[in-house]
C-alpha positions in Angstrom: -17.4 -8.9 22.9 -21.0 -8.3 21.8 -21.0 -4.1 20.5 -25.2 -4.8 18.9 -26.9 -2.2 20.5 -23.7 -0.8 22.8 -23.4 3.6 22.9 -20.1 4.5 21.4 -18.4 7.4 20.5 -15.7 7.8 18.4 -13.9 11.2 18.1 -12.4 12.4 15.1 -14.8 9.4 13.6 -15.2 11.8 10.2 -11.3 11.0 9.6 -9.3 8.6 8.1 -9.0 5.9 10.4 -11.9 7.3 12.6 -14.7 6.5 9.6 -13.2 3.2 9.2 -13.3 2.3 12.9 -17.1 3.5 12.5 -17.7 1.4 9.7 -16.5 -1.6 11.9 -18.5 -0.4 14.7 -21.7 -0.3 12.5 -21.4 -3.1 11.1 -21.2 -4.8 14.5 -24.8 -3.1 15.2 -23.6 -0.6 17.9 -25.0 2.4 18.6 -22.7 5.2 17.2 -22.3 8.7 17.8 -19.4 10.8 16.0 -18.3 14.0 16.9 -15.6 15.8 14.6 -14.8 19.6 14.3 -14.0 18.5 10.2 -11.1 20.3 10.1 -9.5 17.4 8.2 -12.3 14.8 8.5 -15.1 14.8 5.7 -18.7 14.6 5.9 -19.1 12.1 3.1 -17.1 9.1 4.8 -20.1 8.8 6.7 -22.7 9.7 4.1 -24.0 5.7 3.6 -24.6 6.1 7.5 -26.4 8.9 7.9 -28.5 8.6 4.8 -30.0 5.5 7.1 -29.5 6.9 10.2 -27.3 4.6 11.6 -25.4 6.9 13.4 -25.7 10.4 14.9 -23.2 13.0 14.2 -21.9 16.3 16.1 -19.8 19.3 14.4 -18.3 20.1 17.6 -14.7 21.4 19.3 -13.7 19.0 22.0 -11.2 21.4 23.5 -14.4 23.4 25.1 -15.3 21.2 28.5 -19.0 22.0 27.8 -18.9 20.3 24.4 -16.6 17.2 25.5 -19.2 16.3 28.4 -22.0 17.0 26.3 -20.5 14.3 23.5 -19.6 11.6 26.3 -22.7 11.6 28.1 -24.4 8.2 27.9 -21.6 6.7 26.5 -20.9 3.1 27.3 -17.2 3.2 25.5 -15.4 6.1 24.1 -12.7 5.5 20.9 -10.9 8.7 21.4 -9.0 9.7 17.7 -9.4 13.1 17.7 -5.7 14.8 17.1 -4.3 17.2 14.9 -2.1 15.0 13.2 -1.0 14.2 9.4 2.3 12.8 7.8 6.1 13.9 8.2 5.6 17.2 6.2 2.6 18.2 8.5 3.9 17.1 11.8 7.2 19.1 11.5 5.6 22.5 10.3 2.7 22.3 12.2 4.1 21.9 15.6 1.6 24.6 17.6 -1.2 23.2 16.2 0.2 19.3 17.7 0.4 21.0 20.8 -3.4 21.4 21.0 -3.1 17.7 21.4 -2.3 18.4 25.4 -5.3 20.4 25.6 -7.7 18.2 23.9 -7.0 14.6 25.6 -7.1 16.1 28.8 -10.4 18.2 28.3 -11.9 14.3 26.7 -10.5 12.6 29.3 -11.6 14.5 32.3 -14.9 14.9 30.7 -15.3 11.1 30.2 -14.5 10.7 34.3 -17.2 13.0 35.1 -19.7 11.5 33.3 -19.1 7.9 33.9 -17.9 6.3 30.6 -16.7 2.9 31.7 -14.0 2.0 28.5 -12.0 5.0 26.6 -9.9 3.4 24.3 -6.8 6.1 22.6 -5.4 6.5 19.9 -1.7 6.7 20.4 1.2 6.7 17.9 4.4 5.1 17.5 6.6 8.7 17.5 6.3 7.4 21.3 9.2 5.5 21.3 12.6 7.2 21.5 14.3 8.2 18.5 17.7 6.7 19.5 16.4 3.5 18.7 15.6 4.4 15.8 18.7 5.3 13.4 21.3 2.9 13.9 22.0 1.6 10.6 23.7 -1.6 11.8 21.0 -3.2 13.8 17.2 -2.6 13.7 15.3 -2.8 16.9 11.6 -3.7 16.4 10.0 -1.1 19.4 8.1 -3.1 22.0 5.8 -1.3 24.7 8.2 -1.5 27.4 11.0 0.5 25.1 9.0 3.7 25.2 11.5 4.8 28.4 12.6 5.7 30.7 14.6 7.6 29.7 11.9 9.0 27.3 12.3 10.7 24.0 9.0 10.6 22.0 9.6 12.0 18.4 8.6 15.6 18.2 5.9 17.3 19.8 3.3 15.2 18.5 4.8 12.5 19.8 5.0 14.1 23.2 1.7 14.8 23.6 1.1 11.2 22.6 3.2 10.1 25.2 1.7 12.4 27.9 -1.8 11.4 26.5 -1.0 7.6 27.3 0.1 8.6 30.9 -2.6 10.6 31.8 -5.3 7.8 30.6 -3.2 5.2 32.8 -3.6 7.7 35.8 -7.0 8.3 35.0 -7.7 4.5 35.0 -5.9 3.8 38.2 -7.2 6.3 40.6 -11.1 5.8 38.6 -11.3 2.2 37.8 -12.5 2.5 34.9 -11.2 0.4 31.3 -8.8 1.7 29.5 -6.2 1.2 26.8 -3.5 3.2 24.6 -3.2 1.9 20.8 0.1 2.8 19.4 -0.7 3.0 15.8 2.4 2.2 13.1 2.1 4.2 9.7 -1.3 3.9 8.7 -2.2 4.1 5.0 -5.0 3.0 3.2 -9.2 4.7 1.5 -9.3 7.8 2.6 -5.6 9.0 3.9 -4.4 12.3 3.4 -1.4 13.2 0.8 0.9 14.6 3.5 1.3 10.8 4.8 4.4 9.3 2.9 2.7 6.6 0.6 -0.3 8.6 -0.3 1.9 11.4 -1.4 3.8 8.7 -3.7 0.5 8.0 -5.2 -0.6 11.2 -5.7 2.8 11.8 -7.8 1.5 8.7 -10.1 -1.5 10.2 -10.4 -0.5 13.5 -12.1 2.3 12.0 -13.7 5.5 13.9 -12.4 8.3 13.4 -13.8 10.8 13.1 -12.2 9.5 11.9 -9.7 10.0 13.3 -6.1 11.0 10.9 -3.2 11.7 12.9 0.4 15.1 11.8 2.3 17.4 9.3 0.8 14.8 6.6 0.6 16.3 4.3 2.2 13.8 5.2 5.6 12.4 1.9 6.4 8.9 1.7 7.2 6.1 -0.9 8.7 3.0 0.7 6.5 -0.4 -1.1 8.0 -3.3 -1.4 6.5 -6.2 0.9 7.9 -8.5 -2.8 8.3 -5.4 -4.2 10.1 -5.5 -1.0 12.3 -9.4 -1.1 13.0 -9.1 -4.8 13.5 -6.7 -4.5 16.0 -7.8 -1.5 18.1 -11.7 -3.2 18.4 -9.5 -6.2 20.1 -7.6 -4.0 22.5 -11.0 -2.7 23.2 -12.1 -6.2 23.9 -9.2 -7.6 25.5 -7.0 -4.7 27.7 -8.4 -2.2 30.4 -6.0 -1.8 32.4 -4.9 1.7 31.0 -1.6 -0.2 29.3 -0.6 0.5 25.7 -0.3 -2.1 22.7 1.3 -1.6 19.6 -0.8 -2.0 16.1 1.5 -2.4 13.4 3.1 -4.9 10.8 6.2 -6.0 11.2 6.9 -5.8 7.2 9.4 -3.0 7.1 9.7 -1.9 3.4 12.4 1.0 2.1 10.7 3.6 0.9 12.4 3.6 -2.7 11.4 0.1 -2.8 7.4 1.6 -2.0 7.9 4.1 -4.6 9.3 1.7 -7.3 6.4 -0.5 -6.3 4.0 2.4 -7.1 5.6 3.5 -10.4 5.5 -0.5 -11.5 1.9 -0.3 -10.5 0.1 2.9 -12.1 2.7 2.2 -15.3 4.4 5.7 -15.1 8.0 5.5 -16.0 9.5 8.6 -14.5 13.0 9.1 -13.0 13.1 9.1 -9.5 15.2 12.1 -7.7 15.4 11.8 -3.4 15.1 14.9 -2.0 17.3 14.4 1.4 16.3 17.9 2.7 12.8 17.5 3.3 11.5 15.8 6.2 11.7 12.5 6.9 12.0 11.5 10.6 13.8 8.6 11.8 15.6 5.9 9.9 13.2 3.4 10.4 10.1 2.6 12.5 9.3 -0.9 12.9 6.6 -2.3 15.9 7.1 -5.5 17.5 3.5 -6.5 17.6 3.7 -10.0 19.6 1.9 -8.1 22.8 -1.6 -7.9 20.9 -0.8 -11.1 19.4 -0.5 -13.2 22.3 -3.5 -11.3 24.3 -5.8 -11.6 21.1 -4.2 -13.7 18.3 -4.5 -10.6 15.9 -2.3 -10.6 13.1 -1.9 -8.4 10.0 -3.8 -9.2 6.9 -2.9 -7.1 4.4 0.4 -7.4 2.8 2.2 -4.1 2.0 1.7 -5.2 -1.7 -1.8 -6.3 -1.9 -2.8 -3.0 0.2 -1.0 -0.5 -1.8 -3.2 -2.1 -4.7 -6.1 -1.0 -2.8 -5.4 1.9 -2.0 -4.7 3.0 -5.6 -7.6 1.6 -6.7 -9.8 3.8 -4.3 -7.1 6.8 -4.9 -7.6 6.9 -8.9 -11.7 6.7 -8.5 -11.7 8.8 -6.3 -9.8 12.0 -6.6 -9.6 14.7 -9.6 -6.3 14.4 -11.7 -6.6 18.7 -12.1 -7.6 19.3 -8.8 -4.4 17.2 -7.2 -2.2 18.6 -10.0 -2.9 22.4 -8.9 -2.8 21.5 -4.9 -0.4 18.8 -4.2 2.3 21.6 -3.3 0.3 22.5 -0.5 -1.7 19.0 0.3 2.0 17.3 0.9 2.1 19.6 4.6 -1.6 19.6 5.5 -3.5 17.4 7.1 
């Protein structure tokens, strides 16, 4: 697909993922419009397009229907990734605020019916899938779209409201022929990411040197980490290539341990600190791993990144980026926020 000169909007487009899918989308000449309450996203990862005016922003709420019709009007496609959300620690202290999550896809959604946006494409999560298949220790299932249920049993309330996101979009596509598609996202990490999300918090620890150094569950949680250009990649090719309000996972299927990932990170920044697991803090289930062969047979994608090489990255932009003092006296508090 051609997106030079196409109206989009991407919600949430001030976040982490949402200011990297707008780089893509600039970059591909389309018209962009962002609209973000920046209650977690920032300003400045969308200062380079601003400062040239490639694309228009709105501080808005998009729970208020006034405000949601206002943003989708004259929209060609909408990228919807507006969602309290944020890493173990956040999800599972948080859960009122994931509950606004109902509230806010359908006020978007209904609002992009009304005004005749002809593609929304969502941002949907793996905590979809059921958390049964997710702790055997004898066999690991890699989740595929069709193992989201029935019977259902999404992971938390976030995951619920993910969940019941995806099915009101498919009902919404049916009944309104219009395009539409759910991207389950797998463990995104990468420039810009929160600490609360499990391998930024490990690099934060590097960063201010602690010692020892603290590891949440038993680390032996097994993860698929995907690179946030793996992510964006792979949700502008859902864009391009599904409609029919179905869901696709985007995620590697390169499960690492996460005391191997925080090894990898002490090898890395050179800090030789003991590591002590902390089994009492939150760390969902034993391992999440997608089975990405759906968007991979539609569109060829394939990850890029390597859990190695993108951990690299991602320190490099962490240590030039961030104040060694300021994480030091916050990190307490950054590890449950968004």
């Amino acid at each position: 697909m051609n997106w030079a000169g196409v109206p989009v909007l991407v919600t949430g487009g001030a976040s982490f993922i949402g200011s990297h899918l707008v780089d893509a989308l600039v970059e591909r000449k389309a018209r962009v419009t962002v609209v973000d309450d920046l209650s977690s996203g920032r300003l400045e990862h969308l200062q380079a397009h601003l400062s040239v005016g490639a694309v228009r922003f709105l501080q808005a709420d998009l729970r208020r229907q006034d405000t949601a019709s206002s943003a989708v009007s004259g929209q060609h496609c909408v990228f919807h990734l507006a969602a309290a959300h944020g890493g173990r620690g956040y999800l599972e202290t948080h859960e009122a605020a994931c509950a606004s999550n109902f509230m806010l896809d359908g006020v978007v959604f209904d609002a992009c019916v009304r005004n005749g946006v002809e593609s929304i494409v969502y941002a949907s999560s793996g905590c979809v899938y059921p958390c049964r298949l997710q702790n055997s220790r004898d066999h690991i299932v890699k989740l595929s779209e069709g193992q989201v249920g029935p019977p259902f049993e999404a992971d938390g309330i976030y995951g619920w409201a993910k969940l019941m996101g995806e099915k009101v979009l498919a009902a919404y596509a049916r009944e309104h022929q219009f395009r539409a598609v759910s991207c389950r996202y797998f463990t995104a990490y990468g420039p810009r990411a929160t600490e609360s999300h499990a391998v930024m918090a490990m690099i934060a620890r590097a960063f201010v040197k602690q010692d020892p150094f603290e590891v949440w569950g038993t680390g032996e949680q097994i993860r698929n980490w995907t690179y946030v250009s793996d992510i964006v990649d792979g949700t502008l090719l859902a864009a391009e290539h599904f409609g029919d309000g179905d869901a696709v996972n985007i995620g590697t299927m390169e499960g690492t341990r996460v005391i191997e990932a925080a090894e990898l990170v002490l090898r890395l920044t050179r800090h030789p600190a003991a590591i002590v697991k902390r089994p009492e803090m939150p760390t969902g289930p034993y391992y999440r791993i997608a089975d990405n062969a759906k968007l991979f047979n539609r569109t060829g994608w394939r990850p890029e990144v390597g859990f190695a090489d993108g951990l690299a990255r991602t320190l490099g932009w962490y240590y030039s980026a961030k104040s060694e003092a300021s994480i030091r006296s916050e990190l307490a508090h950054l590890l449950f926020e968004r």
